[in-house]
C-alpha positions as CSV (number, residue, x, y, z in Angstrom):
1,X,71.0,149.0,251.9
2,X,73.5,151.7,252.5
3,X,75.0,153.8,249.6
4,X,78.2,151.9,248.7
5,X,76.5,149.0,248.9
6,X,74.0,150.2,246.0
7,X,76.7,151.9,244.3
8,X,78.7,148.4,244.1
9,X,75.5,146.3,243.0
10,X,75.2,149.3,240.0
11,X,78.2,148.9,239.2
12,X,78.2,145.0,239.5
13,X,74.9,145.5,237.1
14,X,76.8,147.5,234.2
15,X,79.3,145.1,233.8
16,X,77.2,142.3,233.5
17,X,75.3,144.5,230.8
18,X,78.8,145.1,228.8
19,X,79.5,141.6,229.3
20,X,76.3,140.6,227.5
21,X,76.6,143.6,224.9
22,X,80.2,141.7,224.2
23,X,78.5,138.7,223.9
24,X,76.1,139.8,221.3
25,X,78.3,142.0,219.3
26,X,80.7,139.2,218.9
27,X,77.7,136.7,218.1
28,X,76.6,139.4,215.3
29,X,80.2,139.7,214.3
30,X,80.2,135.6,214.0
31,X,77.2,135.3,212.6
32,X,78.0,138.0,210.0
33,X,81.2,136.0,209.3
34,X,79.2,133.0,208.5
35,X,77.0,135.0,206.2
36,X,79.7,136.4,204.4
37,X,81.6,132.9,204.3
38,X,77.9,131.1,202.5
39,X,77.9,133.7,200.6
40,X,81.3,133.6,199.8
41,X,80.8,129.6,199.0
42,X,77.6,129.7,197.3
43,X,79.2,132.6,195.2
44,X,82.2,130.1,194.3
45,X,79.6,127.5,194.0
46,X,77.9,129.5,191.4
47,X,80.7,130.7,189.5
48,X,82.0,127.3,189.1
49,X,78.3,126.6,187.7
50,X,78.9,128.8,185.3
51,X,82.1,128.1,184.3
52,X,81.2,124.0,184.3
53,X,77.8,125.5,181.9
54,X,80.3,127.5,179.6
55,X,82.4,125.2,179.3
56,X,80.0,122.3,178.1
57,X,78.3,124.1,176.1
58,X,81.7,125.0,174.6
59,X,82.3,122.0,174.0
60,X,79.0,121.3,172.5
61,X,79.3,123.8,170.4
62,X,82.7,122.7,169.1
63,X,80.8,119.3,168.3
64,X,77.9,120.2,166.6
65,X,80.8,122.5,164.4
66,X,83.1,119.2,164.1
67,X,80.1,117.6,163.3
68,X,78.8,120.2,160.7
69,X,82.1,120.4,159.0
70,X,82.5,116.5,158.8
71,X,79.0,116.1,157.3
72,X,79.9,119.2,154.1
73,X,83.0,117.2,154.3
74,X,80.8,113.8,153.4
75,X,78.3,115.8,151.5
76,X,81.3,117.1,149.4
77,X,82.8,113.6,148.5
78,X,79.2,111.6,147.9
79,X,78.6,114.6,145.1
80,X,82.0,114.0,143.7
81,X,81.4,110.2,144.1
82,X,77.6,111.1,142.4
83,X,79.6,112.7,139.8
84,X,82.0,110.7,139.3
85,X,79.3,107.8,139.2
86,X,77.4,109.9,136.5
87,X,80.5,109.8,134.4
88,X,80.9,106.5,134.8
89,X,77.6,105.4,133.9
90,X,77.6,107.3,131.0
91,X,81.0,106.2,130.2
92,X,79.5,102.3,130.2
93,X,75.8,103.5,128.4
94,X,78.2,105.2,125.7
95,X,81.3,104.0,125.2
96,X,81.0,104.5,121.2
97,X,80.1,108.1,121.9
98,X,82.9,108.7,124.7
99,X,85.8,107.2,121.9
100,X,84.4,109.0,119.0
101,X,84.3,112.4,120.7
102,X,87.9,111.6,121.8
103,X,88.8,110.9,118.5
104,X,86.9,113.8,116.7
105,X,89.3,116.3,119.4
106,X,92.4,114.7,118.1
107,X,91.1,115.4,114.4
108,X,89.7,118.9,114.8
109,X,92.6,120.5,117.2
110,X,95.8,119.1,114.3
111,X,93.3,120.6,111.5
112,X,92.6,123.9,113.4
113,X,96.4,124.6,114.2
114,X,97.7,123.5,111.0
115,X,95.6,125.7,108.7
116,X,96.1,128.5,111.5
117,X,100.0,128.0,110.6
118,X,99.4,127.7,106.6
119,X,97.7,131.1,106.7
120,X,100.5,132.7,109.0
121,X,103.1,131.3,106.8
122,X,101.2,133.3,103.9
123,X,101.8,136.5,106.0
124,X,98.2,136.7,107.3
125,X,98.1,138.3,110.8
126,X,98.0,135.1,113.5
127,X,94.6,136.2,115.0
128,X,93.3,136.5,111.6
129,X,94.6,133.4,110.9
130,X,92.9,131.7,114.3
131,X,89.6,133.5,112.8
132,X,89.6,131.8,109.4
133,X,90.7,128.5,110.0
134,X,88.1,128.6,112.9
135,X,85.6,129.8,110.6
136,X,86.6,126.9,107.8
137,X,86.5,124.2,110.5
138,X,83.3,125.8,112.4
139,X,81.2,126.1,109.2
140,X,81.6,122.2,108.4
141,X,80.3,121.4,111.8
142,X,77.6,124.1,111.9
143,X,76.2,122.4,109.1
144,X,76.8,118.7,110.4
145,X,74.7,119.9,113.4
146,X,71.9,121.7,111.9
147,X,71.9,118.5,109.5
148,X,71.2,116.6,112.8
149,X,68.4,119.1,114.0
150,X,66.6,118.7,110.8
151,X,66.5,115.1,110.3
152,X,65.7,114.6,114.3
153,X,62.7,117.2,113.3
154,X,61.8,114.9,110.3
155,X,62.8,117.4,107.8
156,X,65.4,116.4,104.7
157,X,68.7,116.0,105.8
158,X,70.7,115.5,102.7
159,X,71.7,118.8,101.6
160,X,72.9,119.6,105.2
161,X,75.1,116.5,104.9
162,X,76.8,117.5,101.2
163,X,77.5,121.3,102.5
164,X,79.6,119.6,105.1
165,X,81.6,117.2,102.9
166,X,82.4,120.1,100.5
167,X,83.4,122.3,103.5
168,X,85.7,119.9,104.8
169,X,87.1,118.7,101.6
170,X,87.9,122.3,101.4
171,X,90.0,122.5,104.7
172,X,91.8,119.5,103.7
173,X,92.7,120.8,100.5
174,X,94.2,123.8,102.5
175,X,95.7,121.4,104.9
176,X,97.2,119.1,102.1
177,X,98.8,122.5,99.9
178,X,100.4,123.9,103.2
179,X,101.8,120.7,104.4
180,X,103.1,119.5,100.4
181,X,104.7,122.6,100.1
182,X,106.3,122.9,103.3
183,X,107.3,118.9,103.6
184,X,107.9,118.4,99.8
185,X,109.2,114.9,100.7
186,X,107.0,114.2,102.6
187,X,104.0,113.9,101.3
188,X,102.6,111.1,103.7
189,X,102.5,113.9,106.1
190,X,100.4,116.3,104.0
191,X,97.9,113.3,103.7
192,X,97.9,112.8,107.3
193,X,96.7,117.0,108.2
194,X,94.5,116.9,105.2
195,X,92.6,113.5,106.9
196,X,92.6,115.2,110.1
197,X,90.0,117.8,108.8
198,X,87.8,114.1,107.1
199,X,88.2,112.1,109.9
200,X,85.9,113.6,112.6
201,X,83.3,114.1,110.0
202,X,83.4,111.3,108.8
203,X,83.2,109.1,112.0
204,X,80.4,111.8,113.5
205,X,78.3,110.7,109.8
206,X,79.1,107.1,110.4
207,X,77.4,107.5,113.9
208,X,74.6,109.5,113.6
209,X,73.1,107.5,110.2
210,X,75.3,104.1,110.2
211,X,74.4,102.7,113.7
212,X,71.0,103.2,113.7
213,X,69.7,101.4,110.7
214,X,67.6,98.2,111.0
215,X,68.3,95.1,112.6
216,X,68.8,92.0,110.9
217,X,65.8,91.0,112.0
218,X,63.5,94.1,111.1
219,X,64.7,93.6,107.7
220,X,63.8,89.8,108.1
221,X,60.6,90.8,109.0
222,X,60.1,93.5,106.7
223,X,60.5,91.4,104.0
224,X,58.5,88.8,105.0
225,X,55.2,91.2,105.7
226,X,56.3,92.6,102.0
227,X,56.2,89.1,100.7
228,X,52.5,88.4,102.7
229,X,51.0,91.5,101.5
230,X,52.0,90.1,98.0
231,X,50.8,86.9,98.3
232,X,47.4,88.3,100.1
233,X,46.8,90.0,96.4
234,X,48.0,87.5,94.6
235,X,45.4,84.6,96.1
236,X,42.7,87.3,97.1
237,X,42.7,89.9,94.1
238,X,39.3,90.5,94.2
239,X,39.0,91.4,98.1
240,X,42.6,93.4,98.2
241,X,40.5,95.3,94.8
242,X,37.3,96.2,97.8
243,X,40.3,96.8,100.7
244,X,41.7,99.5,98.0
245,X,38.2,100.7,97.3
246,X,38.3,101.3,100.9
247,X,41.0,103.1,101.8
248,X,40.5,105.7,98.9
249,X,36.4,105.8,99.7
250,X,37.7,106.5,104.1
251,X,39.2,109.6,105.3
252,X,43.2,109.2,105.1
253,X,44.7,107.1,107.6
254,X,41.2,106.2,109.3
255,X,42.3,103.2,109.1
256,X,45.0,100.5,108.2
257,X,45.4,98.1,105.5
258,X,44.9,95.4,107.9
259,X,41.8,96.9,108.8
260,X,40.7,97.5,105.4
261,X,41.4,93.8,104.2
262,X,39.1,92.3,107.1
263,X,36.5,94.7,106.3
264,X,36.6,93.7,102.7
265,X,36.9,89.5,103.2
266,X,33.4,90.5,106.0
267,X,31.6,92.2,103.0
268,X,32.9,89.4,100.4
269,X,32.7,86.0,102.4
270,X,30.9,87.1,105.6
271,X,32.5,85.8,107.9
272,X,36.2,86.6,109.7
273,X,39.4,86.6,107.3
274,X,40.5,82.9,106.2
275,X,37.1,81.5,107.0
276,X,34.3,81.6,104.2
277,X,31.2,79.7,103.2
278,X,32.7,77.0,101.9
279,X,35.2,76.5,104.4
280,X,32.4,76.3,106.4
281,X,30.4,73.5,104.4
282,X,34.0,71.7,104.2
283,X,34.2,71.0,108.1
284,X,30.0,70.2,108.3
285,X,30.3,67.8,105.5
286,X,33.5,66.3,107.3
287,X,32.0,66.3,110.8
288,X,28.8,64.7,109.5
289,X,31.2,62.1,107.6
290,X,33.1,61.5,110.9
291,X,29.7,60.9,113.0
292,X,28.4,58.5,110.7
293,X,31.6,56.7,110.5
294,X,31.8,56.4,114.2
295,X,27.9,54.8,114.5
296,X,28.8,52.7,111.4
297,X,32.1,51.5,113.7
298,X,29.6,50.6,116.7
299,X,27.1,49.0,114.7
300,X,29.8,46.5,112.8
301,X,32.3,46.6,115.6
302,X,33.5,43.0,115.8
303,X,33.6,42.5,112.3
304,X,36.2,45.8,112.2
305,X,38.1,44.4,115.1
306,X,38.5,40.7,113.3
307,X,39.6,42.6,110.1
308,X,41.9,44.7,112.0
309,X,43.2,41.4,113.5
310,X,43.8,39.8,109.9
311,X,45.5,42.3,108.7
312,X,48.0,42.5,111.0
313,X,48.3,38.6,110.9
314,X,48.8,38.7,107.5
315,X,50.1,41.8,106.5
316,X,53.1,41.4,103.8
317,X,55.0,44.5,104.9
318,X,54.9,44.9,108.4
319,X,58.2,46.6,108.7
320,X,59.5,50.0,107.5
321,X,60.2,49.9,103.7
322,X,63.9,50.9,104.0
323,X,64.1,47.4,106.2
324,X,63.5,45.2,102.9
325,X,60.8,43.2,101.7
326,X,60.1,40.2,103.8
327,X,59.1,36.5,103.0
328,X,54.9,36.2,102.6
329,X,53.6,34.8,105.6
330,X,51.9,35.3,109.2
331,X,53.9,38.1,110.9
332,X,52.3,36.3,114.8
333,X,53.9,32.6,115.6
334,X,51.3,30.2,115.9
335,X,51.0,30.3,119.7
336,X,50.6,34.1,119.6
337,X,47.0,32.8,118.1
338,X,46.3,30.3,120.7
339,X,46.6,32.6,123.6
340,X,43.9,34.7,125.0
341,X,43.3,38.2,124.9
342,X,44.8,39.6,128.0
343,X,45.0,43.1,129.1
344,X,42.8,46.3,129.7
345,X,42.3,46.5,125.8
346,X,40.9,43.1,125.8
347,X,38.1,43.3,128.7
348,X,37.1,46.7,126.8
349,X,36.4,44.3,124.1
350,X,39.1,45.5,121.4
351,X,41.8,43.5,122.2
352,X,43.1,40.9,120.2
353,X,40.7,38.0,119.6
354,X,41.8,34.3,119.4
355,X,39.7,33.1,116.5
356,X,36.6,33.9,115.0
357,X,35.0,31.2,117.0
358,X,36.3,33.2,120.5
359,X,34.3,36.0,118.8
360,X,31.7,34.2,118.7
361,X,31.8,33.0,122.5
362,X,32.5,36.1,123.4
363,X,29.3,37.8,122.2
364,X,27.0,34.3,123.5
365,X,28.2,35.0,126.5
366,X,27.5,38.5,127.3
367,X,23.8,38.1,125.8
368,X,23.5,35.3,128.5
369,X,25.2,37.7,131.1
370,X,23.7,40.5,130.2
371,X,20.0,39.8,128.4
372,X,18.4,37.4,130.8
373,X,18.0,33.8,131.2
374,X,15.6,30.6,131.2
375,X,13.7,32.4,133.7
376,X,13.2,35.8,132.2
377,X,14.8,39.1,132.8
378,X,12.6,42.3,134.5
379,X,11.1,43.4,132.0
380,X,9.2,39.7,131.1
381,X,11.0,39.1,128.3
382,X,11.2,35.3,127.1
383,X,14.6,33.4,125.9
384,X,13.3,34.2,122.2
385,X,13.6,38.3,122.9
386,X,11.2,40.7,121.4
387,X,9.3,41.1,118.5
388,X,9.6,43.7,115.3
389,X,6.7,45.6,116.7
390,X,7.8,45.4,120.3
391,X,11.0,46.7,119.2
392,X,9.2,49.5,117.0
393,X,7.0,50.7,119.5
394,X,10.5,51.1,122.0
395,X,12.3,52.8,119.4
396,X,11.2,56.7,120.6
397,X,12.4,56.0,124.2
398,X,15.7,54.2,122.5
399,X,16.2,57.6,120.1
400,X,15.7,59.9,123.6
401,X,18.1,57.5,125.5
402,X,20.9,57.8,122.5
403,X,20.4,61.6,122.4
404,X,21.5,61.6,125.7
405,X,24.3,59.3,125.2
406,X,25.6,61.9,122.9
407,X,25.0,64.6,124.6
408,X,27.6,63.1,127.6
409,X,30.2,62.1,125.1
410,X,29.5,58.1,125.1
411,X,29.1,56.0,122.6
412,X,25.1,54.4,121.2
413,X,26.6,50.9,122.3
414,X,23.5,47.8,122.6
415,X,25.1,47.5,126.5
416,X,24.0,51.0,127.4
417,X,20.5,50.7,125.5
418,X,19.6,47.4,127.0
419,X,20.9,49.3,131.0
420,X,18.5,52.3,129.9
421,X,15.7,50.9,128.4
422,X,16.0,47.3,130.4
423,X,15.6,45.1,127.6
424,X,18.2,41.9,126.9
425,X,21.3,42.4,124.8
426,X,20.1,40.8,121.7
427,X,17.0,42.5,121.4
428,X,19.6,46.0,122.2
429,X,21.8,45.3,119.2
430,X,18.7,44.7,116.8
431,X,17.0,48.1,118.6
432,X,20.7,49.8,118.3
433,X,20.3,49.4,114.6
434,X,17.3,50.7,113.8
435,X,18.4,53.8,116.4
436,X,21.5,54.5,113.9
437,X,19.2,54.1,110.6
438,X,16.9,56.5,111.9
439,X,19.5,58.9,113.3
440,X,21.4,58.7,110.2
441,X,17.8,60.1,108.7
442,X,17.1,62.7,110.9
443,X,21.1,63.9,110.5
444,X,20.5,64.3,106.9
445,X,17.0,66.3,107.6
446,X,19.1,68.8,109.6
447,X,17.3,68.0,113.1
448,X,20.0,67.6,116.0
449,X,20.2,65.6,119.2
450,X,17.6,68.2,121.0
451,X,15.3,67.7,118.3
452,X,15.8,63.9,119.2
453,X,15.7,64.3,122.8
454,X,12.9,66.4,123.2
């Protein structure tokens, strides 16, 4: 290759290498642009972050604030409402206290200012003047309050409460001179300033020992436990005597009268207040009366029912008195006694009962039903029945069987000793009455239906 040639083909090689310099200087300058132009956006990107961030939380802020102020707002108003409530409630718990404090500031303020004016009008100095009449009107209901502290301590209230009438008497006797004197015809007025210096006393007495007396019922009641207690010595002198002996033999107030009289009726009777031995003895006689009586009503039970019957047949005052006295005579028609007994009261064998002969019938008829017949019964009895000793030698298991009768409440009836001891009802009536008689002994004895039973 000759010289030029080489010399072109270095040349030719140089530009190519500033072509591609070019090329990558102006790539670096692009790519540099880009750089700068993410930057530039993620910058903007980032600020408007920011800004978005700032301005929420801005606005958060002024929210929570709105919401802060809104709420002391509230709070504000439900403590006035709370208040306001409190007042009210009072208001409506007290509405005698509410009106007489209102009315006690109408009296005192008049009273205060008038004697303020008397004294200036006397040429005393006018805060002088304020002083006294303060002091006048101040010592009347210094002593009306410590009245009020002493009888709520339980201490004597009375001289407390005379003070303060004479103190106000005495600043309505000032009021009533200024007023006369200054109003000469018109006196009505000098009445009216000196009442203003009674008034508020008098309605602050009236409410502190007028409304809180006794009902009309505590005094009911008081005076009816006075009239017991005098009564309770009257028909128990002795034991009210031991209840005293008590009560001054005890410490003081270790216990009551009430407590003293049982204590006393215990050491004199025995037994609880109102009861005594022969209360006692009363109600076991009775009850013993009352069982006897009811056997004695079993044992001659037809014969009460047909007497029962009579005397309604033939009673001669069947009606109320104030309805007259009637005509002598049956009170039944005649067909009333020709019909039979009908009803539950009837099958239970008290009922009404046609004639004496039905009666009769009626009692055949169950001894046939009930006892047996031609043939015998289970226990081998014959159509005669038993015998005295037969009956006898039965009568310990008949006295067990009517214990137990007792004890569940029934009745010694000849049907429920001829069930238990399986014997027919004819020879159970005659064993019925011999069960009574002896019962009625062994009642009198003292022995009870255990005795029996066992």
């Amino acid at each position: 290759m000759s010289y030029r040639e080489e010399r072109r083909a270095d040349q030719a090689a140089e530009r190519a290498q500033d072509r591609e310099d070019l090329r990558l200087k102006l790539e670096a300058q692009l790519k540099a642009k880009e750089i700068a132009a993410e930057q530039k956006r993620k910058d903007a990107e980032a600020k408007a972050e920011q800004a978005r961030k700032e301005a929420d939380a801005k606005r958060r802020q002024e929210q929570a604030d709105k919401r802060q102020r809104e709420q002391e707002k509230e709070r504000k108003k439900a403590a006035r409402r709370a208040k306001f409530g409190k007042v009210t409630t009072w208001l409506n718990a007290n509405p005698v206290t509410a009106f007489v404090a209102f009315v006690m500031v109408c009296s005192i303020v008049p009273a205060v200012i008038s004697q303020v004016g008397a004294l200036s009008d006397a040429g005393v100095f006018v805060l002088l003047a304020a002083l006294l009449s303060a002091m006048l009107e101040g010592t009347a209901w210094a002593l009306t309050f410590m009245g009020k502290q002493a009888e709520d301590a339980g201490r004597p209230a009375g001289k407390y409460r005379v003070a303060t009438w004479i103190t106000a008497f005495l600043a309505a006797a000032v009021n009533y001179w200024h007023w006369s004197e200054a109003l000469p015809d018109q006196t009505w007025v000098a009445v009216v300033f000196a009442a203003s210096s009674l008034i508020a006393i008098y309605l602050w007495d009236m409410k502190t020992h007028g409304s809180h007396g006794k009902t009309k019922e505590e005094r009911r009641r008081e005076k009816a436990r006075k009239k017991h207690l005098a009564d309770r010595r009257k028909h128990h002198k002795d034991i009210a005597a031991e209840a005293d002996r008590l009560l001054s033999a005890l410490p003081f107030e270790s216990i009551d009268e009430e407590e003293a009289f049982a204590t006393a009726w215990q050491i004199k009777k025995g037994t609880q207040p109102g009861l005594s031995a022969e209360t006692f003895a009363q109600v076991t006689d009775a009850r013993v009366q009352l069982g006897a009586a009811f056997e004695l009503g079993e044992h001659v039970r037809p014969e009460l029912v047909r007497a029962g019957m009579l005397a309604s047949l033939y009673n001669p005052l069947p009606h109320r008195l104030s309805e007259g006295i009637p005509t002598l005579g049956p009170t039944l028609p005649i067909p009333a006694l020709q019909r039979g007994a009908q009803g539950a009261t009837a099958l239970a064998g008290i009922g009404m009962y046609g004639s004496e002969g039905a009666s009769g019938n009626a009692r055949e008829n169950a001894s046939k039903t009930d006892g047996g017949n031609n043939g015998g019964n289970a226990s081998g009895n014959g159509p005669r029945g038993r015998s005295d000793e037969e009956l006898e030698a039965l009568l310990p298991k008949a006295l067990k069987v009517a214990a137990e009768l007792v004890a569940e409440g029934n009745q010694i009836s000849a049907a429920a000793l001829s069930k238990r001891v399986g014997i027919r009802r004819d020879d159970a009536r005659r064993l019925r009455d011999r069960v009574i008689a002896e019962r009625k002994l062994k009642l009198v004895d003292g022995e009870d239906d255990g005795e029996l039973a066992g």
